[in-house]
C-alpha positions as CSV (number, residue, x, y, z in Angstrom):
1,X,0.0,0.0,0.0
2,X,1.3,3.5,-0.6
3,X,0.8,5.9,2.5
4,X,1.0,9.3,2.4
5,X,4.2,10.6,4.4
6,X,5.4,13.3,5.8
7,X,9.2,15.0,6.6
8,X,10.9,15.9,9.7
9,X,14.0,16.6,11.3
10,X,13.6,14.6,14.3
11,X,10.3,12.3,15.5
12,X,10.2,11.6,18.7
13,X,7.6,8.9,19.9
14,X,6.2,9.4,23.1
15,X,5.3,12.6,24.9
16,X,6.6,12.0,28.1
17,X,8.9,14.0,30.3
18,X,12.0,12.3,28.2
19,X,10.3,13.1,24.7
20,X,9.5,16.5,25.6
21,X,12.4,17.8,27.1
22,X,13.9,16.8,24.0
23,X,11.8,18.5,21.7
24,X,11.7,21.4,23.7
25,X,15.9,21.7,24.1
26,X,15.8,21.3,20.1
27,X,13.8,24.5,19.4
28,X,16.5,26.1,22.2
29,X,19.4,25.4,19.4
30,X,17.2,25.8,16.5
31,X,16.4,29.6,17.6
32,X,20.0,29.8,19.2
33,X,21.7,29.1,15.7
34,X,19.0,30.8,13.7
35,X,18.3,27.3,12.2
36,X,15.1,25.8,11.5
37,X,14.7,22.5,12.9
38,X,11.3,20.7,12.5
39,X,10.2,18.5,15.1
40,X,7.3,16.1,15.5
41,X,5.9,14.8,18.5
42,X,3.7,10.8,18.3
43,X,1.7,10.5,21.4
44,X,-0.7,7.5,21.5
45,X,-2.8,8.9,24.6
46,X,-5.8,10.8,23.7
47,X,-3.8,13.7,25.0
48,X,-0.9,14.3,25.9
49,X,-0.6,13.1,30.0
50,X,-3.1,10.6,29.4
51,X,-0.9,7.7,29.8
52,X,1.6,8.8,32.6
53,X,1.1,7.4,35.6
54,X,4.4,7.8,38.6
55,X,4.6,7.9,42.4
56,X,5.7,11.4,42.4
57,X,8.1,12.6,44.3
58,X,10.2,15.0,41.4
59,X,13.6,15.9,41.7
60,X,13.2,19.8,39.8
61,X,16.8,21.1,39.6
62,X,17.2,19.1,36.4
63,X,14.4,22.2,35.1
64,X,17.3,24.5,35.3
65,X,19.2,22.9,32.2
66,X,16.0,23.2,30.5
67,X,14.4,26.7,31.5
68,X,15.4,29.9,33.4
69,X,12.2,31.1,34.2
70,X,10.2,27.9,35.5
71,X,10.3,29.2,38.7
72,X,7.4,32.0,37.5
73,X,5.9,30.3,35.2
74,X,2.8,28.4,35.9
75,X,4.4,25.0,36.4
76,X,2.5,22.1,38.6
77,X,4.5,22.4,41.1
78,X,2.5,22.8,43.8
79,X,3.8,20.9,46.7
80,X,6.9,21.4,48.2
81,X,8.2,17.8,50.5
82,X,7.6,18.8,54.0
83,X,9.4,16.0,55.7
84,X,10.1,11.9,55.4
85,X,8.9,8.9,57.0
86,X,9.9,5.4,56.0
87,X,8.8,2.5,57.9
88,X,9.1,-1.1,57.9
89,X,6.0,-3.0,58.0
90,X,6.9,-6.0,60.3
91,X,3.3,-7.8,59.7
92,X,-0.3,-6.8,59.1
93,X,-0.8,-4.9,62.2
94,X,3.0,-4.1,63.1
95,X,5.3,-1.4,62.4
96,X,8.9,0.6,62.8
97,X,9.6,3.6,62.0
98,X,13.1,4.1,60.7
99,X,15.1,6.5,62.3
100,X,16.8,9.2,59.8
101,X,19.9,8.6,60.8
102,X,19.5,4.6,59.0
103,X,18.2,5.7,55.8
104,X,20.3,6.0,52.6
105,X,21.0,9.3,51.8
106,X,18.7,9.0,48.6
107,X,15.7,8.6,49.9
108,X,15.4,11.7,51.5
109,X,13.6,14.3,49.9
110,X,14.8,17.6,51.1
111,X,13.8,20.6,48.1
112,X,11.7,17.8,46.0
113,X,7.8,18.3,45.0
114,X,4.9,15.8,45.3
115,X,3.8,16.5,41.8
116,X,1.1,14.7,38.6
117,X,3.7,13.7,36.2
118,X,1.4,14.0,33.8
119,X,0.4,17.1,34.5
120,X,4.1,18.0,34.1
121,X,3.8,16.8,30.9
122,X,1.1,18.8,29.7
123,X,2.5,21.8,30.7
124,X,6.0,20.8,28.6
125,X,3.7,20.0,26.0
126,X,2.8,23.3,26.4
127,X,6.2,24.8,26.2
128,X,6.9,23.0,23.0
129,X,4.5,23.8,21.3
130,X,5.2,27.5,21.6
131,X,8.5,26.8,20.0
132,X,7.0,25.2,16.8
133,X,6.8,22.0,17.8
134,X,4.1,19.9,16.6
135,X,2.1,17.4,18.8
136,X,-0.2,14.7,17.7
137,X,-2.1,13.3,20.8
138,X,-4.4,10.4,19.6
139,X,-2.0,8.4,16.8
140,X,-0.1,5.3,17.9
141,X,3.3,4.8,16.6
142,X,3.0,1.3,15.2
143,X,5.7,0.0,13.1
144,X,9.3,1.3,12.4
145,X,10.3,2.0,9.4
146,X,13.9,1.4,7.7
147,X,16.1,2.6,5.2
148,X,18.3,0.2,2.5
149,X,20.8,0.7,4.5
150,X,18.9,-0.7,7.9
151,X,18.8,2.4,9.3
152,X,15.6,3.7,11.0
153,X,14.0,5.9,8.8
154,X,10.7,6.9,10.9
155,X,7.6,5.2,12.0
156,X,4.2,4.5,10.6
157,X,1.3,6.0,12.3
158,X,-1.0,2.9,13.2
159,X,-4.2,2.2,10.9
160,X,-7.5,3.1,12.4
161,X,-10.5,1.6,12.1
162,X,-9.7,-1.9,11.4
163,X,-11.8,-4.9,12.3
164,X,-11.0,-7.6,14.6
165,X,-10.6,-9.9,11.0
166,X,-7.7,-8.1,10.2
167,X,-10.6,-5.9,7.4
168,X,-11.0,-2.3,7.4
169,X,-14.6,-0.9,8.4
170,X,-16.5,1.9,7.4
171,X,-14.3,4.1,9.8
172,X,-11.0,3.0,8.2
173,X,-8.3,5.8,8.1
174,X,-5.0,4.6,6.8
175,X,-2.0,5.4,8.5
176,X,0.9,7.6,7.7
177,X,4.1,7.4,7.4
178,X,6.6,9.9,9.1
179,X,10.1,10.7,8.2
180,X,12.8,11.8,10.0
181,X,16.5,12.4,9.6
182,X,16.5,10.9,13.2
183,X,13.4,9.2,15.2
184,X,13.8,9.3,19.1
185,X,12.0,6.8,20.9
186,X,10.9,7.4,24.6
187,X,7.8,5.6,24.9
188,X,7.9,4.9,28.6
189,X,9.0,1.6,30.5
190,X,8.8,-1.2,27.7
191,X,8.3,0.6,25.0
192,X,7.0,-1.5,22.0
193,X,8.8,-0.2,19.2
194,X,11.9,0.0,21.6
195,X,11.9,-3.5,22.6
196,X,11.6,-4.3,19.1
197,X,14.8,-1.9,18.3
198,X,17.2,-3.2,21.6
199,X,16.5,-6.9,19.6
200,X,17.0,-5.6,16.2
201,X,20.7,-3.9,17.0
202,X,21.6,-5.7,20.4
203,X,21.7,-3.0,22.0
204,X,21.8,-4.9,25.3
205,X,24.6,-6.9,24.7
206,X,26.6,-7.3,27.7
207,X,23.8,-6.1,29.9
208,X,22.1,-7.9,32.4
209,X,18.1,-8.2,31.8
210,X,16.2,-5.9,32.6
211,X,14.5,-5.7,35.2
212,X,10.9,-4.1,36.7
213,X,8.0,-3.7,39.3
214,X,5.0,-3.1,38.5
215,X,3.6,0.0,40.3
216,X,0.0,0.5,41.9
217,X,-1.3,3.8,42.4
218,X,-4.9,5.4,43.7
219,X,-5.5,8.6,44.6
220,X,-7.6,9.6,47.5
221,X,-9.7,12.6,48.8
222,X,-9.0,12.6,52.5
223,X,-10.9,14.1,55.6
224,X,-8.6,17.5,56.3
225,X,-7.6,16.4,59.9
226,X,-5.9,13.7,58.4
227,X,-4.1,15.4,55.8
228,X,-0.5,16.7,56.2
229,X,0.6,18.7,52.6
230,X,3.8,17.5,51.8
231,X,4.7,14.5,54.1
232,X,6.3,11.5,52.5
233,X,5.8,8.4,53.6
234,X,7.8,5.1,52.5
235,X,7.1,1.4,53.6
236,X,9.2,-1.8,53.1
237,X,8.1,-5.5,54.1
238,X,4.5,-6.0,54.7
239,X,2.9,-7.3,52.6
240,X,6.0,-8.2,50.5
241,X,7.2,-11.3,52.2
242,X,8.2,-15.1,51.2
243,X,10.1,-14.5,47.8
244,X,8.2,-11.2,47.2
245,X,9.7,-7.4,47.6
246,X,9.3,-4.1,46.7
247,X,7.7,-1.2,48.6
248,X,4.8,1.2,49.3
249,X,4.3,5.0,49.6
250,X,1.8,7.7,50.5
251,X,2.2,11.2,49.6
252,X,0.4,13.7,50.7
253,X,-0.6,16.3,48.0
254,X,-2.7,19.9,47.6
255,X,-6.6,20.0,48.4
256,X,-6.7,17.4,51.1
257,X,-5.4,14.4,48.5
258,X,-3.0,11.8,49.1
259,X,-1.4,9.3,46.6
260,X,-1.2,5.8,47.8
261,X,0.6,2.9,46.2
262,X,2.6,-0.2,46.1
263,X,5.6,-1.5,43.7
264,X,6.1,-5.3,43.2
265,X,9.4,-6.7,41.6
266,X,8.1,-8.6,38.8
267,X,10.9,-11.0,39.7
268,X,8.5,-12.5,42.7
269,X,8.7,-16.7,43.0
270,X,5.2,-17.8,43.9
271,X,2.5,-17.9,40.3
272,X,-0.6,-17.7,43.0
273,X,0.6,-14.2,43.9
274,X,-1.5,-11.5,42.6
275,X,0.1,-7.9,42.9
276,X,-3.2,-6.4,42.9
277,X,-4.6,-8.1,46.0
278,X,-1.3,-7.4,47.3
279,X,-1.7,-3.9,46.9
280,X,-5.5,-3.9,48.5
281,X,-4.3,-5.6,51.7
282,X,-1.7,-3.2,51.9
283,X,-4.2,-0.4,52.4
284,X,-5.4,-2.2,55.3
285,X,-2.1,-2.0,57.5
286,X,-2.2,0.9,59.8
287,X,0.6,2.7,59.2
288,X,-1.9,3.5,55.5
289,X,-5.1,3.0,57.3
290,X,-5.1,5.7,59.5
291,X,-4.8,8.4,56.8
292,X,-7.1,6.8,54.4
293,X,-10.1,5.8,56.4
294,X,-13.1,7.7,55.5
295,X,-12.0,9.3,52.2
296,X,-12.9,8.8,49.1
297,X,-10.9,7.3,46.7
298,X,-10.8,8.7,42.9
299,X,-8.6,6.9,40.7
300,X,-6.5,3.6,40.2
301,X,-4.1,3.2,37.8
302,X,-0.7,0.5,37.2
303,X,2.1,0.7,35.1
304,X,5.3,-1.6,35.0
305,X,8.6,0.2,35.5
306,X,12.3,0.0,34.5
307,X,14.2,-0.9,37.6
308,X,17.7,-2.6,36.4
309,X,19.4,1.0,36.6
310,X,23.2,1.4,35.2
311,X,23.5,-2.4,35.1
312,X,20.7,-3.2,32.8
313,X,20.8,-0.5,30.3
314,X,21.5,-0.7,26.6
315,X,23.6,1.3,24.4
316,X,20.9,3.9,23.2
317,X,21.9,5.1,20.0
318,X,21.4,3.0,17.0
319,X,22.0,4.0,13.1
320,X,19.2,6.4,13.0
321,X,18.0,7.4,16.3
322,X,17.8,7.2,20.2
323,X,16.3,5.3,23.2
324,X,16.3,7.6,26.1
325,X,14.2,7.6,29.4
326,X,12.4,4.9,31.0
327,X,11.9,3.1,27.2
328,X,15.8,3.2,28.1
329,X,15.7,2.2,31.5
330,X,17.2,5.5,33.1
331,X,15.3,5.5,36.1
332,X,17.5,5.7,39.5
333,X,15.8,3.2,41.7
334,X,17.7,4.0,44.6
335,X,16.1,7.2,44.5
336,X,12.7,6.0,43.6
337,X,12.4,8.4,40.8
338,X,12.7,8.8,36.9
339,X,11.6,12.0,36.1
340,X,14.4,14.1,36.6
341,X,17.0,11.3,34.6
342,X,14.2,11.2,31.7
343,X,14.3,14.9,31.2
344,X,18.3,14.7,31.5
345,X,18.2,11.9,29.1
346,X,15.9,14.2,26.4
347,X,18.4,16.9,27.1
348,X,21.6,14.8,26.4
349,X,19.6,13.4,23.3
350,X,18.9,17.3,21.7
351,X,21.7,18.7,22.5
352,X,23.7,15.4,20.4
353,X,21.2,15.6,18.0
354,X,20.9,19.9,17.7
355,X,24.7,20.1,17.4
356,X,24.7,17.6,14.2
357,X,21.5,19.0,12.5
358,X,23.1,22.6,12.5
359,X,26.8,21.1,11.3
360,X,25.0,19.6,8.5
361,X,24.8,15.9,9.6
362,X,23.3,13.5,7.1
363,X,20.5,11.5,8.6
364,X,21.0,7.4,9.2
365,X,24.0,7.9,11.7
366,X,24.7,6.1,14.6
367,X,25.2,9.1,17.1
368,X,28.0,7.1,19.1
369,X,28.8,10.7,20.5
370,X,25.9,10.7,22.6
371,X,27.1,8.0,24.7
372,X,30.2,10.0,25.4
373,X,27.9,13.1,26.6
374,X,25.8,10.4,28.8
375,X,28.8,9.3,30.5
376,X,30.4,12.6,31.0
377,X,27.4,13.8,32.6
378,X,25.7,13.8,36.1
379,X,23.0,11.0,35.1
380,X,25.7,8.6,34.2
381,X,27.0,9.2,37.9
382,X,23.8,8.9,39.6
383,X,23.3,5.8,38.1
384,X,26.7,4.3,38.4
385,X,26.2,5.4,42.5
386,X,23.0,3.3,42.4
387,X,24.1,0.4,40.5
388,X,23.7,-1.8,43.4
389,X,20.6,-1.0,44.8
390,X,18.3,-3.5,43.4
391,X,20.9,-6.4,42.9
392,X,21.4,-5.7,46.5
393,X,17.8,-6.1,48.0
394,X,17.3,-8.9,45.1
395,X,20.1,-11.0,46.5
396,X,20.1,-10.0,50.3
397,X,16.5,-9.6,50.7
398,X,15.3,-6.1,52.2
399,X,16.6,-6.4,55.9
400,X,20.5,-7.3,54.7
401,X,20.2,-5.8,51.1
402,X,18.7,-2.6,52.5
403,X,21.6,-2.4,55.2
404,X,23.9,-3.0,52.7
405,X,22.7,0.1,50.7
406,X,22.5,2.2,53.6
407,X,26.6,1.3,54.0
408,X,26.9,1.7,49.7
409,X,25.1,5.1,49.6
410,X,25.9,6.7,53.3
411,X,29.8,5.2,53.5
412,X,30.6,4.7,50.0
413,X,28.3,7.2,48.1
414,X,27.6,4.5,45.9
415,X,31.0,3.4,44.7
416,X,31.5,0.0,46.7
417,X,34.2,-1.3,44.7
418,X,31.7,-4.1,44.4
419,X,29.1,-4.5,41.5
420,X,26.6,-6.6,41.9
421,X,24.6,-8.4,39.0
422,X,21.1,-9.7,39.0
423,X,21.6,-12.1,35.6
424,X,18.0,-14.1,36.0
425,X,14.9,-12.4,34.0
426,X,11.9,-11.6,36.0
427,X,10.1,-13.8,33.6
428,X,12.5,-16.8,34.6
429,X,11.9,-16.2,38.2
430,X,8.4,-18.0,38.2
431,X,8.3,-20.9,40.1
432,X,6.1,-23.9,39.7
433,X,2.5,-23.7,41.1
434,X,2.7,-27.3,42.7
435,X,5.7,-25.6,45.1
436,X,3.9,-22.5,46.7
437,X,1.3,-22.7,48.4
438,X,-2.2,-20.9,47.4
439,X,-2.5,-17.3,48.6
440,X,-6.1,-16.6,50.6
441,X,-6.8,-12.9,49.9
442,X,-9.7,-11.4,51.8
443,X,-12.4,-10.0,50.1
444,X,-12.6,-6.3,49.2
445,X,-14.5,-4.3,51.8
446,X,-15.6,-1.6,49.6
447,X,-13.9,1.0,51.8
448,X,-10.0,0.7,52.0
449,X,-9.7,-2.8,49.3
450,X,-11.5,-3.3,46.0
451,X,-12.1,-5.2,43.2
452,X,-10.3,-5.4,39.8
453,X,-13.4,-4.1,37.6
454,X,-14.4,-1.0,40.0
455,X,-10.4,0.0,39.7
456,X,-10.1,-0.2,35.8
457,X,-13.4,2.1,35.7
458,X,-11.9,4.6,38.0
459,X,-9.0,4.6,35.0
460,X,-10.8,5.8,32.3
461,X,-10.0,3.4,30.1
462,X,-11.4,3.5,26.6
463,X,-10.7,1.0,23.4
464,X,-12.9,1.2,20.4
465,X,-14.8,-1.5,20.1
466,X,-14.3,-4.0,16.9
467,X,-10.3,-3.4,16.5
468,X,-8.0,-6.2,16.8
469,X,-6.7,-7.6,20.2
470,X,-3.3,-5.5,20.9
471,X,-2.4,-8.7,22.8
472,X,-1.1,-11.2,20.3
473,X,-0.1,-15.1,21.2
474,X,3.0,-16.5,19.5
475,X,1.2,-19.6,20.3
476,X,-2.5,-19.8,20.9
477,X,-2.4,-23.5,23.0
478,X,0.5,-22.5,25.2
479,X,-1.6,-20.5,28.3
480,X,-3.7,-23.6,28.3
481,X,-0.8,-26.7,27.6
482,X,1.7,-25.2,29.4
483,X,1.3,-22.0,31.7
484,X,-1.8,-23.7,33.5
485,X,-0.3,-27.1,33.8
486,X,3.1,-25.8,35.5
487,X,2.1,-22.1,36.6
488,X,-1.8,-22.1,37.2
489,X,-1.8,-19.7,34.7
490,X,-0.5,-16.9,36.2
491,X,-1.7,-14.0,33.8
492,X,-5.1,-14.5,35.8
493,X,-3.3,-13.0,38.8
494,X,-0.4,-10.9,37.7
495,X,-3.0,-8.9,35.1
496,X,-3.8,-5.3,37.4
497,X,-7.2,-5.1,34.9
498,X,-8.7,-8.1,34.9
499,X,-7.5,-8.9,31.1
500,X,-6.8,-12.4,30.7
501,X,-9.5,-15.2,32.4
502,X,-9.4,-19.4,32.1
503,X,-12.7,-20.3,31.7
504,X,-14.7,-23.6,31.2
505,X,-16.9,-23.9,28.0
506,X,-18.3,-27.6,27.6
507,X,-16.2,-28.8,29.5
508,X,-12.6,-27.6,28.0
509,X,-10.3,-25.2,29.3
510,X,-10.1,-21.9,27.6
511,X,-7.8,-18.5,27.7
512,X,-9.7,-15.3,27.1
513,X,-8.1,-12.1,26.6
514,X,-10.5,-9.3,27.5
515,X,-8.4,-6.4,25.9
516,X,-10.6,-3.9,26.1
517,X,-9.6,-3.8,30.0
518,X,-5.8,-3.4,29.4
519,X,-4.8,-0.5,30.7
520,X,-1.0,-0.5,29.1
521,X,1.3,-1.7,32.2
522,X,2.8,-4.7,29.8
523,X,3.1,-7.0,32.9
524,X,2.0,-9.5,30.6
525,X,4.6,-8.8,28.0
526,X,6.9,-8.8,30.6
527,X,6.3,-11.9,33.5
528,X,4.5,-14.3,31.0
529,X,6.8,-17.4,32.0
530,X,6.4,-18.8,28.7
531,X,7.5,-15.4,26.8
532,X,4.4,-16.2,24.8
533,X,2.4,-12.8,25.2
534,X,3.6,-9.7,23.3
535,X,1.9,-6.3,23.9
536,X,1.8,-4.0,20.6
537,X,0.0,-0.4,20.3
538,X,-3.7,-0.7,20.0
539,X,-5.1,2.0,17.9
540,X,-4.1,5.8,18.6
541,X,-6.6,7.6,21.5
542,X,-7.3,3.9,23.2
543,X,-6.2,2.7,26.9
544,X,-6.5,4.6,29.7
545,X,-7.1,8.5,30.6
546,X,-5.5,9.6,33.5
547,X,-6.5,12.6,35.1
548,X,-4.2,13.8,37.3
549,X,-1.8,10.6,38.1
């Protein structure tokens, strides 16, 4: 088929923090050197911020590179970090709280804002778009595109209106094809044209796997004499316990609203686990209790993040482009945060990609200069100091490991002259159902825990009905022959929406994949034990809507 195209500089896919701090440093050089630049931006939410969902605690310094007047502009920054708290959850009903003096230095917050990431977003998007650079919320990036010479050349816009029999319907708009001397890819934590693109150039060679948690978060309207703006609060243990970790937060934001939520390693042991339920019992401990009884709670959302750090990262350049921010894997776990490195990332990747643009650079290059910039700059430190963090708490469990970091980070500041490596994937993790036992989760009282179908409403999420299931089986018998024999299917569990069921139907066991629930975390694409279950972009506009996560 011949599409219609279009020409650009630079596409970027994804308008994240990542994809729009790069756009936005581009028209910076562009109006610097008196040089037009054209810039596109993909963005597969129905608006920009519609997909981003993070804790968030944001580190803003990192705006300083970027712009000199943030400070009076009308940026969403609106609450400043009072103070920390970080406990350890010693059972359901049982608590400490850590003194300051035992924390690793990273996890205090001192000068950081409880902010919506993706209201950040929007108002980049904003700022870019005053420069001249052009935004299209709504399209899904769905296929790269290459040169002769196997370079990337761009990406095709994803067809819409197409049936679930592979035939266009009455709606059918074809998709279009966008050029680009260089095509930056920062689709967020597993990005599906970037997974595709660290396979196609091993860019991870030498790495160890990635790795991820999958993050739960809800956002509640509190009674006001339970609400203290700007306090931080972190948790470790509870429920997370028996070949499970990860941790828990509650931050407490403008106009009497906290954010409460939970990250699982995806790199848990037992297949009858189910980080959802985990997440709703977690709510019930009192440390979280006590500020969320009686309020109302507003949204639910999930998303899977890049947790490997420094260790797991690939190279990310490529002949024709960049991987940068969390589709990268830049985010500094020690720290619990990813904003700040994305925007760094974007900022690294522009000012590579400005500089050759103005000398005249001929598109299809690998840009092997921008990983001399990353290393030379303070992200590559950051991470290099973090390095251990996770292979630490992976290895030693969250009692030693987290000692040990406290030693790394408050002794060392981060450079033990030890690096450890966490070599097994979170997919090879999963043990065998016959050698855990069941997990009994309560049932959801309607007032701190809930169920999986009220959450996904309170998301927003949206797929037009007809299209073809974004969640494609390399083999169709393989959740049935294999995943339920050995695992009890565990896509029933680790799914945060509800997506995939094994049901009966005269008498035979049968997967179903209810993809209009998905909400885009790609747990699936990434715990499946089988490796059988790839995510790809439904049609541009669908998934979830978030508000104000």
């Amino acid at each position: 088929m011949e599409r219609e195209s279009m020409e650009f500089d630079v596409v970027i896919v994804g308008a994240g923090p990542a994809g729009l701090a790069t756009a936005c440093r581009l028209m910076q050089i562009s109006k610097d050197a008196e040089k037009e630049i054209t810039v596109c931006v993909v963005e597969k939410g129905s608006e920009v911020g519609a997909h981003i969902l993070s804790g968030a605690v944001f580190q803003p310094d990192v705006l300083d590179e970027l712009f000199n007047d943030w400070r009076d502009s009308d940026i969403p920054l609106n609450t400043k970090v009072s103070h920390d708290e970080i406990y350890l959850l010693n059972s359901d009903t049982k608590s400490r709280l850590m003194p300051n003096s035992l924390v690793p230095k990273t996890m205090h917050n001192e000068g950081n804002y409880i902010i919506s990431v993706g209201n950040l977003a929007r108002w980049l998007a904003n700022r870019a778009e005053a420069m001249g650079v052009e935004i299209f919320p709504g399209f899904a990036a769905s296929e790269l595109l290459f040169n002769e010479d196997n370079s990337v050349k761009g990406i095709l816009i994803g067809d819409m209106g197409v049936g679930e029999d592979g035939q266009p319907k009455d709606s059918y708009m074809p998709g279009m094809e966008l050029h680009a001397k260089y095509t930056v890819f920062s689709e967020g934590c597993r990005g599906h044209l970037g997974k595709q693109l660290i396979q196609k150039y091993h860019l991870d060679n030498g790495k160890t796997p990635q790795h991820y948690g999958l993050g739960f978060k809800e956002i509640w309207k509190i009674p006001a004499e339970q609400h203290q703006q700007g306090k931080v609060v972190h948790t470790g243990g509870w429920p997370l316990v028996n070949g499970s970790s990860g941790g828990g937060f509650l931050y407490h934001m403008e106009d009497n609203q906290v954010a409460v939520g939970l990250i699982i390693d995806l790199s848990y042991k037992n297949p009858h686990l189910s980080p959802f339920d985990e997440f709703q019992r977690y709510k019930t401990h009192p440390v979280i209790a006590q500020t969320l009884t009686g309020g109302e709670r507003l949204t639910y959302g999930a998303r899977a993040i890049a947790k490997g750090g420094l260790n797991s990262l690939p190279k990310m350049s490529f002949p024709g482009g960049l991987i940068i921010g969390c589709n990268a894997g830049t985010l500094n776990f020690a720290k619990i945060k990813g904003t700040h490195t994305a925007i760094k990332s974007g900022i690294i990747a522009a000012t590579t990609l400005g500089e050759g643009l103005i000398a005249g650079l001929e598109g299809g290059k690998d840009l092997d200069c921008f990983q001399q910039r990353f290393e030379e700059s303070w992200l590559h430190e950051e991470l290099y100091q973090s390095r251990n963090f996770g292979p630490a708490l992976h290895k030693f469990g969250t009692i030693v490991g987290g000692a040990f970091n406290y030693i790394d980070q408050n002794w060392f500041g981060g450079k033990f002259p030890v690096t450890f490596r966490d070599t097994t994937p979170d997919y090879a993790s999963m043990g065998l159902a016959s050698e855990y036992n069941k997990i009994d989760y309560p049932k959801p009282d309607g007032k701190l825990s809930f169920d999986k179908l009220s959450s996904v409403y309170l998301s927003n999420t949206y797929h037009e009905e007809g299209q073809r299931c974004h969640l494609h089986l390399k083999d169709q018998s393989i959740p049935i022959s294999v995943n339920l024999v050995k695992f009890d299917e565990p896509a029933q569990r680790y799914c945060p929406a509800g997506v995939y069921e094994v049901v009966e139907d005269a008498g035979e066991k049968k997967f179903v994949i209810n993809g209009q629930n998905c909400i885009h975390c790609k747990t699936c694409d990434i715990k499946d034990p089988s490796q059988n279950i790839t995510w790809v972009t439904p049609e541009g506009g669908g998934g979830p809507n978030y508000p104000n996560m």
